[in-house]
C-alpha positions in Angstrom: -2.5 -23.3 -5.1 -5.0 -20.7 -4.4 -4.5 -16.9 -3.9 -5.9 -16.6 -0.6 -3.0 -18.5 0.0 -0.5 -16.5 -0.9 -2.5 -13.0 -0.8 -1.1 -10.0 1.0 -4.0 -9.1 3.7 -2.4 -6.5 5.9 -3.6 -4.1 3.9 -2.9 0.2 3.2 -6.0 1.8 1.0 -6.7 5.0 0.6 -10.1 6.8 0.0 -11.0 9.2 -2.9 -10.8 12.2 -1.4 -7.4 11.7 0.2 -4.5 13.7 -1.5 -2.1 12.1 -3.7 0.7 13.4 -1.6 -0.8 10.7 1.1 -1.0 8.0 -1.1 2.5 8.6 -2.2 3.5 8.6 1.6 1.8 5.4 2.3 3.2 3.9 -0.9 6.9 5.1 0.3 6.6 3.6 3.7 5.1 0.5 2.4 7.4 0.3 -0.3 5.0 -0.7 -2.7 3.7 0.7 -6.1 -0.3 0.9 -5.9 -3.1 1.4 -3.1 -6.2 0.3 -3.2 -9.0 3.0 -3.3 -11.7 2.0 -1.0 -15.4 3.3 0.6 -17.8 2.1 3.3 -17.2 -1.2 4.3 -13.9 -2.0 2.6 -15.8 -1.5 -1.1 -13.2 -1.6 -3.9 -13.4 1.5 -6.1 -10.4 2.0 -7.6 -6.5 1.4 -7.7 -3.6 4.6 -7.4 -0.5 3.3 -9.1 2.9 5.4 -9.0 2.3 5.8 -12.9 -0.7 7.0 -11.9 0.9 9.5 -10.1 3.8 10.5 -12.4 1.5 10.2 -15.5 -0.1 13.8 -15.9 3.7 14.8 -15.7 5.1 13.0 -19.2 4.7 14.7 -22.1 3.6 13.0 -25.4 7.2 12.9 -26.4 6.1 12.6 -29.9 4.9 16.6 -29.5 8.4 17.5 -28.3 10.4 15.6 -31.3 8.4 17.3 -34.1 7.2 20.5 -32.8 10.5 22.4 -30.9 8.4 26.1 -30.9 5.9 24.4 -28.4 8.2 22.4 -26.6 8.9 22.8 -23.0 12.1 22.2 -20.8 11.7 19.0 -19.3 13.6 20.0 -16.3 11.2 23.1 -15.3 8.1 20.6 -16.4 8.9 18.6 -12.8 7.6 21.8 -10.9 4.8 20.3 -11.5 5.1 17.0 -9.4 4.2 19.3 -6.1 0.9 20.2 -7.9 -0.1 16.9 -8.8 0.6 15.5 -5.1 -2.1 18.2 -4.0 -4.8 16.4 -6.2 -7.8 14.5 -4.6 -7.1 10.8 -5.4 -10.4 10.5 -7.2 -9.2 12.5 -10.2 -6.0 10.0 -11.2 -6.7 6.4 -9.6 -7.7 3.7 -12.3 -11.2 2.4 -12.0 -12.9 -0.4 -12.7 -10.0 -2.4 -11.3 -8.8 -6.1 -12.9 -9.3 -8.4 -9.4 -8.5 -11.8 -8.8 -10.8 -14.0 -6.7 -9.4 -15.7 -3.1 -10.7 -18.9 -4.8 -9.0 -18.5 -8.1 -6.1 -20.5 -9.0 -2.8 -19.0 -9.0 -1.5 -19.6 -11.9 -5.1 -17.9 -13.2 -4.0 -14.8 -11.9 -0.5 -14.7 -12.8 -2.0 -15.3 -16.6 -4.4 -12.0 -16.1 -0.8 -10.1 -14.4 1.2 -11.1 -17.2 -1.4 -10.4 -20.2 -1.6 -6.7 -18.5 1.8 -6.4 -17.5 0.4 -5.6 -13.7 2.5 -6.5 -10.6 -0.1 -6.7 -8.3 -3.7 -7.3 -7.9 -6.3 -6.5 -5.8 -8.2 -10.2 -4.2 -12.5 -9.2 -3.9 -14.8 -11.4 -2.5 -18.1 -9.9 -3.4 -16.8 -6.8 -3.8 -15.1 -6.3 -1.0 -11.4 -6.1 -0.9 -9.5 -8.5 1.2 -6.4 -8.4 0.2 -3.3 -8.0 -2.7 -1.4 -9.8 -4.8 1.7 -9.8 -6.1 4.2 -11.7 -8.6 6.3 -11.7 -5.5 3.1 -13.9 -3.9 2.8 -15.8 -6.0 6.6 -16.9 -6.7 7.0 -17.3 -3.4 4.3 -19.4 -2.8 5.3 -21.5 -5.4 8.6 -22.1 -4.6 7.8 -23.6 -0.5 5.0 -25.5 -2.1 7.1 -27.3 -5.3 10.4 -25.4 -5.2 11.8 -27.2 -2.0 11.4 -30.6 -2.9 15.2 -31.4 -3.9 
């Protein structure tokens, strides 16, 4: 089985200088975890995950265990979620993406998934995005094509 079989192609991406707080919109309504960051012609440039979003908000724990003079209440620290929604995309999406071919094997890109512990991947064809993948995909393409059978 092949993941242009089993790829997600109605896609939702966002652009680099959207705001975060549309990208968390998008990813609410799609109920989804990560947007695609794309320019021109559908060119992949990067990928906005919710941990993306919620990462500049964690503190290195670590910091709060062994140094309590510095330490901050964790509570007043998520006044800071509103601020981080008003960032430009650009400035937390991952770049340099890990894609997956339409032509690549499933099982292929399950294997890159599960060594990065990714849900989803964005499918290029020469760059340009046309379409997502997810574990949900790919188990459920798996299952009408050899599940069924009994």
């Amino acid at each position: 089985m092949l993941v242009h079989e089993v790829m997600s192609t109605g896609l939702v991406t966002a652009k680099k200088t959207d705001t975060v707080r549309s990208v968390v919109i998008k990813m609410m309504n799609r109920q989804c975890g990560a947007i695609p960051v794309v320019e021109g012609d559908n060119q992949l440039v990067g990928m906005v995950t919710l941990r993306d979003v919620l990462l500049p908000l964690y503190p290195n724990y670590g910091d709060y265990i062994h140094d309590n003079v510095h330490s901050r209440n964790f509570v007043e620290m998520e006044d800071g979620y509103s601020e981080a929604l008003d960032e430009k995309v650009e400035e937390i999406m991952s770049q340099n993406s890990l894609t997956v071919a339409p032509h690549d094997p499933v099982l292929e890109a399950a294997s890159y998934m599960g060594l990065k512990n990714f849900r989803r991947m964005p499918v290029v064809d020469k760059g340009t995005l046309v379409g997502m993948l997810s574990i949900g995909d790919i188990n459920r393409g798996l299952f009408f094509e050899k599940g069924m059978r009994r």
